[in-house]
C-alpha atoms as a printed R data frame, in Angstrom:
    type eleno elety resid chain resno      x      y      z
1   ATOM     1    CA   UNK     A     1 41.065 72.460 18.216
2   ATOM     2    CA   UNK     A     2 43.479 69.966 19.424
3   ATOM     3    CA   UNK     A     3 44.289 66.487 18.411
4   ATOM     4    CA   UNK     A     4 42.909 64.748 21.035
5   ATOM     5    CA   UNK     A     5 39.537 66.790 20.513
6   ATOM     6    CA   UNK     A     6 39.109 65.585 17.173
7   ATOM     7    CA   UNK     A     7 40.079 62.273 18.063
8   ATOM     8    CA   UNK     A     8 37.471 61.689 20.788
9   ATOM     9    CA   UNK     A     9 34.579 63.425 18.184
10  ATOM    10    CA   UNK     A    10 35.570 60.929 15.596
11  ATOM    11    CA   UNK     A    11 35.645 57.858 18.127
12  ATOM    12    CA   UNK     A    12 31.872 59.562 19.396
13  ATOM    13    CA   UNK     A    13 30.672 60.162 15.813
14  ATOM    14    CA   UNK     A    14 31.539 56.373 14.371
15  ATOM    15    CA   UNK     A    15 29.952 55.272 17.728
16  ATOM    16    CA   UNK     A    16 26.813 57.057 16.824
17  ATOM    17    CA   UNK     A    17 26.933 55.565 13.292
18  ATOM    18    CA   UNK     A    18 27.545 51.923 15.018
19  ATOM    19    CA   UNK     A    19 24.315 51.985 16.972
20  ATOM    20    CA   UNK     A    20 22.554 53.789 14.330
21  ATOM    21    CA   UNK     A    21 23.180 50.924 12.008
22  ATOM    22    CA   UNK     A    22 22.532 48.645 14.470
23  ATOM    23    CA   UNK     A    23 19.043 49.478 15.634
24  ATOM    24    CA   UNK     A    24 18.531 49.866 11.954
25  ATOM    25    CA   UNK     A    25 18.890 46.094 11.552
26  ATOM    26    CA   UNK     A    26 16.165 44.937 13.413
27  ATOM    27    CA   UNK     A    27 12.652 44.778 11.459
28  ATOM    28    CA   UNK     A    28  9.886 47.243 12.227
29  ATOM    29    CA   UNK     A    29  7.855 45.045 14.422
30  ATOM    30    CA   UNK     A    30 11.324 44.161 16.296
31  ATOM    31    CA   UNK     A    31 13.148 46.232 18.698
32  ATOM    32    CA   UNK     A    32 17.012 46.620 19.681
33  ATOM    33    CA   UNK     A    33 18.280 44.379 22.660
34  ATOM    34    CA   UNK     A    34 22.031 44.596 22.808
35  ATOM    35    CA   UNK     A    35 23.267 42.612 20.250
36  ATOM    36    CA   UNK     A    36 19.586 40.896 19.569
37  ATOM    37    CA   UNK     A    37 16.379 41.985 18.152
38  ATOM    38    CA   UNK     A    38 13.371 41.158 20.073
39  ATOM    39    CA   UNK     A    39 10.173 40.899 20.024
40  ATOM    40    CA   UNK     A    40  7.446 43.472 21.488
41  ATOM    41    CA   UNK     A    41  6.148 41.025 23.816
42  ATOM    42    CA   UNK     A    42  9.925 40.681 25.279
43  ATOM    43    CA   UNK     A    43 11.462 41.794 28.088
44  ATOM    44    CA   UNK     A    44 15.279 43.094 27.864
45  ATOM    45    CA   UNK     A    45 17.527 42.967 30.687
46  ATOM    46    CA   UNK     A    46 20.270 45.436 30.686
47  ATOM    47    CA   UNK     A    47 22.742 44.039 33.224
48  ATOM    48    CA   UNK     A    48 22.105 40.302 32.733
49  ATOM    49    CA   UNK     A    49 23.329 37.749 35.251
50  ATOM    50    CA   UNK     A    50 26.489 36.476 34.026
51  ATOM    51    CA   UNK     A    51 25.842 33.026 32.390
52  ATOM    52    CA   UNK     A    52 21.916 34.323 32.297
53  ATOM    53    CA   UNK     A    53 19.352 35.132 29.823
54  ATOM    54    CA   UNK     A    54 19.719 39.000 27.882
55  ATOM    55    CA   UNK     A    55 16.050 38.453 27.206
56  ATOM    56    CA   UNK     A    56 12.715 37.205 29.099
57  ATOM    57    CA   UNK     A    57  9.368 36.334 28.644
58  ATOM    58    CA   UNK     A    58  6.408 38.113 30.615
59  ATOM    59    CA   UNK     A    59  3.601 35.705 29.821
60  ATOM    60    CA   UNK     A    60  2.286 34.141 32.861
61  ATOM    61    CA   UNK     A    61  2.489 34.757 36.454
62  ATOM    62    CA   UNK     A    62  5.204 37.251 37.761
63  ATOM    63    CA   UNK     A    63  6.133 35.334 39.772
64  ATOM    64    CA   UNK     A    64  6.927 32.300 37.597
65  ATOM    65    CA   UNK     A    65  9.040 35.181 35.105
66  ATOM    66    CA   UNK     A    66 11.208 36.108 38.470
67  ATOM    67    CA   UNK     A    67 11.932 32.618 39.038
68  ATOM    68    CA   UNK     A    68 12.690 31.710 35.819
69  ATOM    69    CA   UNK     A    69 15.412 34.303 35.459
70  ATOM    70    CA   UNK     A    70 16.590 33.168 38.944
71  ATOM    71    CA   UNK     A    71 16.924 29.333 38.026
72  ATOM    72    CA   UNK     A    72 18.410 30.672 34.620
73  ATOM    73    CA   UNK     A    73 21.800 31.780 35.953
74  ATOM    74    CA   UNK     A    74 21.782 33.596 39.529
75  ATOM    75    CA   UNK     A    75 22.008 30.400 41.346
76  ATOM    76    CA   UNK     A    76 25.251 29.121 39.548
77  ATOM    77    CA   UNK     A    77 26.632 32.486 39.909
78  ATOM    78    CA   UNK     A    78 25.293 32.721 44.144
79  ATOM    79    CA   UNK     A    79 27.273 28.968 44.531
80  ATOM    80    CA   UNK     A    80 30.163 30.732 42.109
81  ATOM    81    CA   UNK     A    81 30.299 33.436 45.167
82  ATOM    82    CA   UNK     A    82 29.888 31.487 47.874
83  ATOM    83    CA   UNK     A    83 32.849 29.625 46.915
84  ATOM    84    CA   UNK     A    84 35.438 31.840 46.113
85  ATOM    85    CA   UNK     A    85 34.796 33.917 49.587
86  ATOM    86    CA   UNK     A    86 34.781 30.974 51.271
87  ATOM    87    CA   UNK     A    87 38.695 30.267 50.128
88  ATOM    88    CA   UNK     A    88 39.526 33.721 50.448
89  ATOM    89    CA   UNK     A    89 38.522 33.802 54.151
90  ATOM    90    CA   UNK     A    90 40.262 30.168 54.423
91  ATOM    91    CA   UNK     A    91 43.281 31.691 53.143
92  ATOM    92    CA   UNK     A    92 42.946 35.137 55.754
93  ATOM    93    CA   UNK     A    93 42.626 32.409 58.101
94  ATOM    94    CA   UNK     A    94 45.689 30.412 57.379
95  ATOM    95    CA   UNK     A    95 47.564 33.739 57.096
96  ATOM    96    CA   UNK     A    96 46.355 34.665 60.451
97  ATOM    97    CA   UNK     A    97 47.580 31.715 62.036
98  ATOM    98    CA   UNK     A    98 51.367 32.155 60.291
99  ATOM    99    CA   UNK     A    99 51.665 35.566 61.025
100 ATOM   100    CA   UNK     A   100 50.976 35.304 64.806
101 ATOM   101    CA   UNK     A   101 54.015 34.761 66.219
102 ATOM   102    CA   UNK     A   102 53.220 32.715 68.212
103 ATOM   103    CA   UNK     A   103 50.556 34.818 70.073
104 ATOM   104    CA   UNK     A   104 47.417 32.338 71.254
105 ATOM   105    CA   UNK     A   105 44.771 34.829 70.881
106 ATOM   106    CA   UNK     A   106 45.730 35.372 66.903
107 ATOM   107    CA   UNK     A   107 46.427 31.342 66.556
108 ATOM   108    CA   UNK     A   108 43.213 30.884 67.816
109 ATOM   109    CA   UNK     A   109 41.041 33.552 65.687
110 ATOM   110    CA   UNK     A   110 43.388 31.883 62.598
111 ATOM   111    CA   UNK     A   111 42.176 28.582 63.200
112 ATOM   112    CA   UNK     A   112 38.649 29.740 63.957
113 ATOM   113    CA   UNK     A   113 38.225 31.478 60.521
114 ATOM   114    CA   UNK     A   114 39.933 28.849 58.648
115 ATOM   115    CA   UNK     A   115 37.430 26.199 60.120
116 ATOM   116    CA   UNK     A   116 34.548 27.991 59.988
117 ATOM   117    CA   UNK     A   117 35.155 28.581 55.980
118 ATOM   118    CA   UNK     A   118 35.900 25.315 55.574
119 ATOM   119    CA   UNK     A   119 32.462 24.299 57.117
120 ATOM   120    CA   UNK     A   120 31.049 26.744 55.138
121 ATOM   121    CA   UNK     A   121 32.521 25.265 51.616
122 ATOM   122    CA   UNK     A   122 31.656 22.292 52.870
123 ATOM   123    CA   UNK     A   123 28.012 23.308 53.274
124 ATOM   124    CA   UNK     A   124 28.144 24.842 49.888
125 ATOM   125    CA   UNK     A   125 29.573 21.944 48.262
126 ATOM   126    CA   UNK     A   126 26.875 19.600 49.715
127 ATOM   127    CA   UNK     A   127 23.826 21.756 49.238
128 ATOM   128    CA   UNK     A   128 22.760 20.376 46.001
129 ATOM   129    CA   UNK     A   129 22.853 17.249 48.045
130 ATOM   130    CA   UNK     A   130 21.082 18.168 50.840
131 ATOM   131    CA   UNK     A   131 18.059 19.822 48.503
132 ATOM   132    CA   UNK     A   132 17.888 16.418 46.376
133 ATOM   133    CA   UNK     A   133 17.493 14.572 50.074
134 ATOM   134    CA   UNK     A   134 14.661 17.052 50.907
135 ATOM   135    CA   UNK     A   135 12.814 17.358 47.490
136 ATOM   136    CA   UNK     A   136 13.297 14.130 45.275
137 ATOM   137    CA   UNK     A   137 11.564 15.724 42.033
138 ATOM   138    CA   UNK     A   138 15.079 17.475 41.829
139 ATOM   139    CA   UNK     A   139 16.480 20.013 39.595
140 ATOM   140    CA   UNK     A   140 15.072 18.157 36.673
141 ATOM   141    CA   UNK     A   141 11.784 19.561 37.013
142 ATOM   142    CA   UNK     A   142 13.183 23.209 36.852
């Protein structure tokens, strides 16, 4: 067998041992989430939203446990999005306009994209705003 064999069944076998050990910690009415131990009634996500909950509660109406992971952490990461594509097209639009050489057609589809992401970040930036304006009660009462 070669080194590197031997290597990768050692790195496998301790891995095995790791979770092994790990699902072993949790009590007998408990059951492995990740890093957590959870109850029965629980719900584990596998691929949380970044910045969102690992684990979720079914009680109640489905609907209510969709929207609760929602206003847990996709929204932040949605306006998180929204942002950084909006400066990366401002920037493809800014480099459009250099690189043109003075062509109107390219100056023109530059300044286009650059103003239209700018609008957009601007829309972004002001839509926490604009959904206080329309429902007072706010993000309080989430």
């Amino acid at each position: 067998m070669s080194i590197k064999f031997c290597r990768r069944l050692l790195v496998i076998g301790a891995f095995v041992l790791f979770v092994q050990t790990a699902h072993a910690a949790c009590a007998p009415d408990e059951q492995p989430c990740g890093t957590l131990c959870i109850d029965a009634r629980q719900l584990c996500i596998l691929e949380p939203v970044p910045g969102g909950p690992q684990v979720v509660n079914p009680g109640g109406a489905p609907l209510a446990v969709f929207f609760g992971y929602v206003n847990s952490g996709l929204w932040q990461w949605a306006f998180m999005m929204g942002v950084a594509i909006a400066v990366l097209n401002g920037t493809i639009g800014g480099l459009q306009i250099v690189m043109s050489n003075g062509d109107s057609g390219k100056v023109d589809a530059g300044k286009t994209r650059f103003i239209s992401s700018t609008l957009g970040l601007v829309m972004l930036l002001l839509a926490g705003v604009i959904l206080e304006f329309i429902n007072p009660i706010g993000f309080d009462a989430i």
